[in-house]
N, C-alpha and C positions, 0 to 999 in steps of 0.2 A: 769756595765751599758750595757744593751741590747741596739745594733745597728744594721741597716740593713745591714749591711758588713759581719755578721757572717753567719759563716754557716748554710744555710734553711734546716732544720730537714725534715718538714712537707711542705709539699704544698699541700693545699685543692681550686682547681679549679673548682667552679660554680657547685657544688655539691648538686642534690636532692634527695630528697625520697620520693616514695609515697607506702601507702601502701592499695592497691585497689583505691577510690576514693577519700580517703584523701592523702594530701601532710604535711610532717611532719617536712622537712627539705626545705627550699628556696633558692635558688643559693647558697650556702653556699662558701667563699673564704675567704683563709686566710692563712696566712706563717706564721710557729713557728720554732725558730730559735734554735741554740746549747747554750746551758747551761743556758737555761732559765728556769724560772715556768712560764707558760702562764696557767692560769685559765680559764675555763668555766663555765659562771654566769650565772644561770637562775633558775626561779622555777620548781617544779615538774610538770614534760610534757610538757618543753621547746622543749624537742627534745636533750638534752645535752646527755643523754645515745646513741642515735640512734647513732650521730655523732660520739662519740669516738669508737661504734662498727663499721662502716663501716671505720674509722683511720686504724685497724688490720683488717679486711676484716671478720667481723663475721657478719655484715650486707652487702649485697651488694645495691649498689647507685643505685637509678634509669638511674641519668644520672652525668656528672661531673668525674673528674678524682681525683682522691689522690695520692700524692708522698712521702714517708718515704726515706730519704738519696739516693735521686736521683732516687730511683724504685718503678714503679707503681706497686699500691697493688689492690689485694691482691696479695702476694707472700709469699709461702710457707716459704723459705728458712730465710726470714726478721724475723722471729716470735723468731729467737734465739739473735736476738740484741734491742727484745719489752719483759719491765716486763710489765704485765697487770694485774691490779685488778680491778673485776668486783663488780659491785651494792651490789651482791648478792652472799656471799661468795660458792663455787665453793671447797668443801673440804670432804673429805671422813671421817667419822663422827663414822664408828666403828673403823677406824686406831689410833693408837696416833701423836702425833704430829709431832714426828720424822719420822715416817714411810711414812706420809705426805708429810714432806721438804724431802725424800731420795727419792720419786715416780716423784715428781716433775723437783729435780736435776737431775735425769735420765733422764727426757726429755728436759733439757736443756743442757746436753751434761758435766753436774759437773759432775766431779769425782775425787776416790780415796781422797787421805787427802786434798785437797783443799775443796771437797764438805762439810766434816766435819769440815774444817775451819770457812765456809762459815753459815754453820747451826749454830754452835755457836754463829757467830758476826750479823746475824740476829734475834735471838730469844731474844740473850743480847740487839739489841738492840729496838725492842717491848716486852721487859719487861716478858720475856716470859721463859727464861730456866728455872726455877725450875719446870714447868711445859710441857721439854721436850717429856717427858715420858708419858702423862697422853693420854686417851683416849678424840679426840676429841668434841665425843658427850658428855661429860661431861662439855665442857666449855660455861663461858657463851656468850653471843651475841656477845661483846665487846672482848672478849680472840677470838675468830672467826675471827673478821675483824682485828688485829694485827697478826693472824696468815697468813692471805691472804696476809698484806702488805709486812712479811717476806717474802714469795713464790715467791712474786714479784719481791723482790730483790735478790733472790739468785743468777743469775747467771751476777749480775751485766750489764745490759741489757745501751744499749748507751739509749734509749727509755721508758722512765716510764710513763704510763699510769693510772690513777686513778680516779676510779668513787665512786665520795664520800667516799674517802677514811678514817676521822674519824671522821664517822657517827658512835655514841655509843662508843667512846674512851672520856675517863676522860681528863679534860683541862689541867692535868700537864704532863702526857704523848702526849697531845697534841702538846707542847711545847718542847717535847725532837722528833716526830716523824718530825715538820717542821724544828727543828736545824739539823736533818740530811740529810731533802731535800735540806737543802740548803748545806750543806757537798756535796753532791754526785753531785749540779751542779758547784762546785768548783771544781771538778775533771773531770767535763766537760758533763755529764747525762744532759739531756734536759727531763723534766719532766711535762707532760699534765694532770692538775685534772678537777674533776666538782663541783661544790658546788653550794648550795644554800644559804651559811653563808657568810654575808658578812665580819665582821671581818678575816675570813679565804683568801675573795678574794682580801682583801687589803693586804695579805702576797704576793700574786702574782707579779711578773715583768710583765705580761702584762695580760690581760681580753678581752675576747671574751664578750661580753654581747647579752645573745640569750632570745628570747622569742615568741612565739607562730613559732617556726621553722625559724623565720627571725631573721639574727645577726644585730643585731643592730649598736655597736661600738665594735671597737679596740682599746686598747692604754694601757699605764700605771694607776694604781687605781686612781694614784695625778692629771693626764693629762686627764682622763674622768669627774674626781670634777671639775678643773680646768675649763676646756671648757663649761660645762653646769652651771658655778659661784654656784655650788653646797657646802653646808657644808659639804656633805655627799657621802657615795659611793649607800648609798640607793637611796638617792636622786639623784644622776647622771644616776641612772637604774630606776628612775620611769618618768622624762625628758626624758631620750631616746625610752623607752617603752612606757609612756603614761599610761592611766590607760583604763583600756581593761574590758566589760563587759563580 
């Protein structure tokens, strides 16, 4: 059980964006704590991507501060205790796969037989070794976003990051990728994704529920049903949302 006594990973303070005359983000505030899943719910061009780019400083804020374990970001130095997986897989496509996870773990500072530990017990676990070897621009969409989520996890990172992370992964690997998110915040990983799925965001310990740039609620999947006497988690995000022409 998630409490406010634990340690605050994130603090996102009254945080906007605008990009020219549009605003895409609205005060945005909000604390995410250690060894959580806090999810971010909203539809496509909520503003869910902006937000978790300006999280690691790939976007910068109009205005508003961000805190990742006590240091305002962006900060260079933080980037080796964030795995990050982006929308849009981010991967060298004439390399093969290993050549990929050994570029990567050089910039996260693996090395020597640990990095090869490490490549192993993530490609086993996106379902991926027999296809260490292969080139890949050869795979398809779905072997792509399991190879990012490995990347992500290689150097074991206090901070996971993920932007629609199995978007195009099949539901029974789906099912082995959240048994190990919740492995990893048992050993204490605090773990931010985005989604549009709601089945996906009632996996979550707590939700952000964002739409047209303003968050709407915070709370548990049960504690946002609950509060709005909802059946549903759709319908606790169309009650809070409203319906928007």
């Amino acid at each position: 059980m998630i409490n406010n006594d634990d340690q605050c990973v994130i603090s996102v303070q009254h945080v906007n964006k605008e990009y020219g005359n549009k605003q895409v983000l609205h005060d945005i505030s909000l604390n995410v704590f250690k060894a959580e899943i806090f999810g971010i719910l909203g539809p496509s061009g909520s503003g869910k991507t902006t937000l978790v780019k300006i999280l690691i400083g790939m976007e910068q804020r109009s205005s508003g501060d961000v805190y990742i374990l006590g240091t305002l970001m962006p900060k260079l130095n933080m980037l080796q205790q964030i795995g990050y997986m982006a929308q849009s897989d981010a991967l060298y496509t004439e390399l093969t796969a290993l050549e990929n996870l050994e570029f990567f773990a050089s910039l996260y500072g693996v090395r020597g037989q640990h990095r090869s530990q490490r490549i192993q017990e993530v490609m086993e676990l996106v379902n991926l070794k027999e296809h260490l070897y292969k080139q890949v621009g050869q795979y398809s969409g779905g072997m792509k976003r399991r190879l990012s989520l490995a990347i992500s996890l290689l150097h074991e990172p206090a901070l996971l990051i993920l932007d629609e992370p199995t978007v195009g992964i099949d539901p029974i690997l789906r099912q082995s990728i959240w048994r190990e998110l919740r492995s990893l915040t048992a050993k204490g990983t605090t773990i931010v994704l985005t989604t549009h799925v709601m089945d996906e965001a009632e996996k979550c310990d707590r939700l952000g529920m964002i739409r047209d740039g303003e968050l709407l609620a915070v709370d548990s999947p049960q504690a946002l049903i609950d509060a709005t006497q909802s059946s549903t988690l759709e319908e606790a995000f169309i009650h809070y949302g409203g319906i928007r022409s």
